[in-house]
C-alpha positions in Angstrom: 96.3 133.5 32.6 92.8 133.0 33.0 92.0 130.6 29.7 95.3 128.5 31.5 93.7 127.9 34.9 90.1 127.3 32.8 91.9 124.4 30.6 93.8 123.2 33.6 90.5 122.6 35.4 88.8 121.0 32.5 91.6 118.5 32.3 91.4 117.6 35.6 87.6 117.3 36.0 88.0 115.2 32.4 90.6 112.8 33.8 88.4 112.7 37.2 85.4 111.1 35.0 87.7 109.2 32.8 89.4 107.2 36.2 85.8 107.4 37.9 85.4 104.4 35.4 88.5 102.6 34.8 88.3 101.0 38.5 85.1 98.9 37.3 88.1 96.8 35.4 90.2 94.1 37.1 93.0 95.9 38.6 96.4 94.9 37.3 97.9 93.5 40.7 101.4 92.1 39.8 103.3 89.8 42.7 107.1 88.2 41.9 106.5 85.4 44.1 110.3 84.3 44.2 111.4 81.1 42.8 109.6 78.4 41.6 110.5 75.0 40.5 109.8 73.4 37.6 106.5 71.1 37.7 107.4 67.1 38.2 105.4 66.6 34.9 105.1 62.5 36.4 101.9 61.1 36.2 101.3 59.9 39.2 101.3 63.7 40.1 98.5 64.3 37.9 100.5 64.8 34.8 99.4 64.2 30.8 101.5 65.2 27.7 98.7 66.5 25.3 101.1 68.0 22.2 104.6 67.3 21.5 105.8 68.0 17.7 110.0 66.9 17.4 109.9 68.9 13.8 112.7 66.6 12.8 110.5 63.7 12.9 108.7 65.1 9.4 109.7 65.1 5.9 108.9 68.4 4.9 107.1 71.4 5.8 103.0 70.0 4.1 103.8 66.8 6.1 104.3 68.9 9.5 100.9 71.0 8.8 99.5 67.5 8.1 100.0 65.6 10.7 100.6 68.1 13.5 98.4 71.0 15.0 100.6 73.7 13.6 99.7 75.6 10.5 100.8 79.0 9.1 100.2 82.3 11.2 97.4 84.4 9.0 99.1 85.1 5.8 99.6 89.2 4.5 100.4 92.4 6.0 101.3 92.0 9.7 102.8 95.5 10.5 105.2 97.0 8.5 106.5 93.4 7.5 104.3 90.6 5.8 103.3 87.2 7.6 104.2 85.0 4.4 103.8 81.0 4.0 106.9 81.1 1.9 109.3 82.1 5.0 108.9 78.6 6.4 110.3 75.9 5.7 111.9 72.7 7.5 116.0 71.9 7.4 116.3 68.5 6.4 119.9 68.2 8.2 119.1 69.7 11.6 115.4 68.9 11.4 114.6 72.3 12.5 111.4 74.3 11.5 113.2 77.5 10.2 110.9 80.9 9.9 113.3 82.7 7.4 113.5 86.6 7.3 114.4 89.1 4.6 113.8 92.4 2.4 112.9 91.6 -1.5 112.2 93.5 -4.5 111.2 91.0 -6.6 108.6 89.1 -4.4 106.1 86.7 -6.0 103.5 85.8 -3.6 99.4 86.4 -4.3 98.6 86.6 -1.1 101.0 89.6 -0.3 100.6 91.0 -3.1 103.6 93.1 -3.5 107.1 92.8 -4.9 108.9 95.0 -2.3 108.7 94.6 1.4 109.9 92.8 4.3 108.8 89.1 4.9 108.8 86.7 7.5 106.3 84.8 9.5 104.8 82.2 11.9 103.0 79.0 13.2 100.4 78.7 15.2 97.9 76.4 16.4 95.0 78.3 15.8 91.9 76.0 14.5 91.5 76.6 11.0 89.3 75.3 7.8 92.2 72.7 7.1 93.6 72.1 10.6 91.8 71.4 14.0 94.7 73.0 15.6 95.4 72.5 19.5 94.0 74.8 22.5 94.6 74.2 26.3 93.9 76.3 29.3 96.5 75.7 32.1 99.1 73.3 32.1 102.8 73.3 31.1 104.4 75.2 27.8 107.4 74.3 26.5 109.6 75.5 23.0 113.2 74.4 22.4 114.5 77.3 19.7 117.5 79.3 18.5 116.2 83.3 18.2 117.2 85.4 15.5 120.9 86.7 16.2 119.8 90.1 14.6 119.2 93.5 14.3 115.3 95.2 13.2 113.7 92.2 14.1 112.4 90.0 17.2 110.8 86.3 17.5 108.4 85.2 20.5 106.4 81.9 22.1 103.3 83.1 23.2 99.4 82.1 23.9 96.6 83.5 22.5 92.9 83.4 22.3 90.0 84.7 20.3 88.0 86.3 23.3 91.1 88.9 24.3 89.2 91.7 22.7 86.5 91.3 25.6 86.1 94.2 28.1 85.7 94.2 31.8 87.1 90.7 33.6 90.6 91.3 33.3 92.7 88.4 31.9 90.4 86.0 33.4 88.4 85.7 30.0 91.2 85.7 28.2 95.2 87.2 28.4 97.8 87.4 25.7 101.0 85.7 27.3 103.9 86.4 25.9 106.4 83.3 27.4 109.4 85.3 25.6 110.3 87.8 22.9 113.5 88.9 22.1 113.9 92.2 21.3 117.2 92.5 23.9 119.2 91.8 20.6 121.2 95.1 20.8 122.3 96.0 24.0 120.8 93.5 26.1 121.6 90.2 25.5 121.7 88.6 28.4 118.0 89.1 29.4 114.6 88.1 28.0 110.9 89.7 28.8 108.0 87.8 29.4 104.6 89.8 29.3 100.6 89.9 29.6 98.2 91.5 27.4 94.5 92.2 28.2 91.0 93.6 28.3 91.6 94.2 24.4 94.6 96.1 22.7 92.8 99.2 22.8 92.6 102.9 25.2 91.3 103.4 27.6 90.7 99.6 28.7 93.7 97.9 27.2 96.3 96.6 30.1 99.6 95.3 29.6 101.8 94.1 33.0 105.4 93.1 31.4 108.9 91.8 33.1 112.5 91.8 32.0 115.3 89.1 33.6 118.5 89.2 33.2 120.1 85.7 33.2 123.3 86.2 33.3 124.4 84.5 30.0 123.7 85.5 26.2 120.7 84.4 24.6 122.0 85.2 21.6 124.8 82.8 20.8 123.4 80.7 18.0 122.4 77.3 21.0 119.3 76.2 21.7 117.5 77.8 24.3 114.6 76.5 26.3 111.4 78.9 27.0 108.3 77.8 28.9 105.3 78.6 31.1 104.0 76.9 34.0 100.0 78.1 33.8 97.9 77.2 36.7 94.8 78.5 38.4 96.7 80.8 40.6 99.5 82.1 39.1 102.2 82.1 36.0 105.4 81.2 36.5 107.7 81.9 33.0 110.9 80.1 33.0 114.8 79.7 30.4 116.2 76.7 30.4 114.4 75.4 33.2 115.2 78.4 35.7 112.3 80.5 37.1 112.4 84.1 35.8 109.4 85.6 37.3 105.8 84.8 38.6 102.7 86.4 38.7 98.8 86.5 38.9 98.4 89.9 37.4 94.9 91.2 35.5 93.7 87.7 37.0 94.6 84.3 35.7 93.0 82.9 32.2 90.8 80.8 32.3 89.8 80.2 28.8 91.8 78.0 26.3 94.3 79.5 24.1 96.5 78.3 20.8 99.8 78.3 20.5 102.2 80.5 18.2 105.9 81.0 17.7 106.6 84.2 15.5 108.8 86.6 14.5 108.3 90.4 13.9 110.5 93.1 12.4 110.2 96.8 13.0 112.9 98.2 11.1 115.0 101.5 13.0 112.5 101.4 15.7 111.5 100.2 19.1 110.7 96.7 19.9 109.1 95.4 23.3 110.3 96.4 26.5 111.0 99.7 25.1 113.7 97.9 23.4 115.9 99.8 20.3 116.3 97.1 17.8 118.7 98.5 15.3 117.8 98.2 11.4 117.1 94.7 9.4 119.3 93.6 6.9 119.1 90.9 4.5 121.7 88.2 5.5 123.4 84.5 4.2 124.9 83.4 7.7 121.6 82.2 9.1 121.7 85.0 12.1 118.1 86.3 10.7 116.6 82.6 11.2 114.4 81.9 14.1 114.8 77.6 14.4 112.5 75.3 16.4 113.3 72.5 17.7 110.2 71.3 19.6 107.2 71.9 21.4 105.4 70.2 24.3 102.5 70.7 26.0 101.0 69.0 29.3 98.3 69.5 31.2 97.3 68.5 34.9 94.0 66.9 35.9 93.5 68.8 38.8 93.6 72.5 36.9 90.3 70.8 34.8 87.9 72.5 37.0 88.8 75.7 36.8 88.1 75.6 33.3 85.5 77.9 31.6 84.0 78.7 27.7 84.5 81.9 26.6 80.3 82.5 26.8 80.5 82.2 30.5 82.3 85.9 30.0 80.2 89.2 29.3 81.7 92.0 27.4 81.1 94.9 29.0 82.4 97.4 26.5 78.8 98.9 26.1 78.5 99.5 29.7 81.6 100.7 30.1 81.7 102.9 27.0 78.7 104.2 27.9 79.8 104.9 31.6 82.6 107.0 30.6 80.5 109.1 28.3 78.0 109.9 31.5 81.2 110.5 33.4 83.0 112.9 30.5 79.2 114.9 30.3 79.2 115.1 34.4 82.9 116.1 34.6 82.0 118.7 31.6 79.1 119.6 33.6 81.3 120.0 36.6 83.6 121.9 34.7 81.2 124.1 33.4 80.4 124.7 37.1 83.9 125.4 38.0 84.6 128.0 35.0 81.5 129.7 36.3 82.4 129.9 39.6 86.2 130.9 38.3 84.5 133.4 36.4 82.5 135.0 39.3 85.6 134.8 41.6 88.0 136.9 39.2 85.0 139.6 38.8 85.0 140.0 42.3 88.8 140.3 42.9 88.6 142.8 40.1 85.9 144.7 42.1 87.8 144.9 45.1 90.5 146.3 43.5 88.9 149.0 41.6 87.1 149.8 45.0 90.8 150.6 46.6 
């Protein structure tokens, strides 16, 4: 009885120094702020197209990585599957760039380096040693694509930057922004999540503030479907085919400039996002394990150029905060030590009493 009530109050003076911390980073304040139209994109309002790639205007898949921004997404072991350069291709009759996705036994790739496994992949428009890639900070999103019509697996548009891993100024220095992912493949089909990823992927400062919408129609039925982001100074507004699904200004809007990438991920007989089960992967001819893109166009609006900053202007305050806890942990084992003590004395005194009756 007693060792229960000593490791009770060691949690709680633990937990006490652990949260005495976790307020120093930007709090993840979330606000649906109803419906929002979609931007007028005209110029006269302040409007620019920076990026727009129409795959089917290339010949093949080396003439889209050299002439556009987009290149492969880093090439190996992503999870359980492998990101692999030979997934993607281009289909010369629909002009769509086609991320393929199977299970092999007999895979020849050097980069992999296995035979067995599952492969699939993705572009991005990450700067690389071959590609100058594209990055923006605010402005308009937009990806016209078919999603895999299958089981195991899950394809996404999202934004990310190289300064996510930074501790202590919410998303402002950087926030993963998932536009879509569809993991609702199963059960769900007529909705779509859109979610935000910051202060680094890891405990105790990672954050992640997510949202699920039904639309009232299936995703999943093999037309084109059309995902974007409105990104401004103030807020996030996510939308499908051209309808508002939520807005929000939570961890604090990026202001850094992020690259594009449209991927897909399989995590065979478990969970997906949104806490999504996504059945098992399977190997099949009918196309339903393609993820096709169409296009993708990005604008951006002169008056969002001030609010622009480089990642430098950003400290990381992992050290400080790392360092923060650990005084906090020692003081709330001190405190504990306290408490055990004074525990201690108060039992031995009950008992006293009572042997005294």
């Amino acid at each position: 009885m007693k060792s229960k009530l000593l490791k009770k109050l060691f949690c709680v003076f633990a937990m006490c120094a652990v949260f005495a911390v976790m307020p120093l980073s930007a709090c993840a304040c979330t606000t649906d702020k109803g419906v929002s139209p979609l931007p007028s994109l005209k110029e006269e309002d302040g409007w620019t197209r920076t990026l727009y790639t129409d795959f089917s205007q290339y010949s093949d898949i080396d003439e889209v990585y050299e002439k556009t921004p987009w290149s492969p997404s880093p090439h190996g072991l992503r999870k359980t599957e492998y990101w692999c350069d030979q997934t993607i291709s281009l289909d010369s009759e629909s002009g769509d760039l086609v991320i393929s996705s199977y299970k092999s036994d007999n895979h020849e790739c050097e980069i992999c380096g296995v035979e067995s496994g599952v492969f699939t992949g993705g572009i991005e428009t990450r700067k690389t040693e071959d590609n100058e890639g594209f990055l923006q900070a605010f402005g308009y999103f937009e990806a016209v694509v078919k999603v895999p019509d299958a089981a195991g697996m899950w394809s996404a548009f999202w934004l990310q930057g190289d300064d996510v891993g930074k501790i202590g100024n919410g998303g402002k220095d950087t926030t993963e922004i998932d536009i879509y992912e569809s993991s609702f493949h199963q059960k769900n089909r007529t909705e779509t999540g859109n979610a935000l990823h910051y202060d680094a992927y890891d405990a105790p400062w990672y954050r992640c503030v997510d949202h699920v919408t039904d639309v009232g129609y299936d995703l999943y039925d093999g037309e084109y479907h059309k995902y974007a982001l409105l990104w401004t100074p103030e807020h996030y507004v996510f939308y499908v085919d051209d309808n508002a699904v939520w807005t929000t200004d939570a961890g604090g809007v990026s202001r850094v400039e992020e690259f594009l990438r449209l991927t897909v991920e399989i995590r065979d007989t478990t969970y997906g996002p949104y806490g999504q089960k996504i059945g098992t992967f399977e190997n099949a001819d009918d196309g339903s394990t393609d993820f096709r893109i169409k296009s993708v166009e990005v604008w951006q609006n002169e008056n969002y150029s001030p609010y622009i900053q480089d990642p430098s202007e950003f400290k990381d305050y992992e050290k400080t905060y790392t360092a923060l806890l650990a005084t906090g942990i020692t003081a709330g084992v001190l405190l504990t030590g306290g408490a055990i003590a004074a525990v201690i004395i108060f039992i031995k005194k009950k008992k006293g009493k009572k042997n005294a009756i």
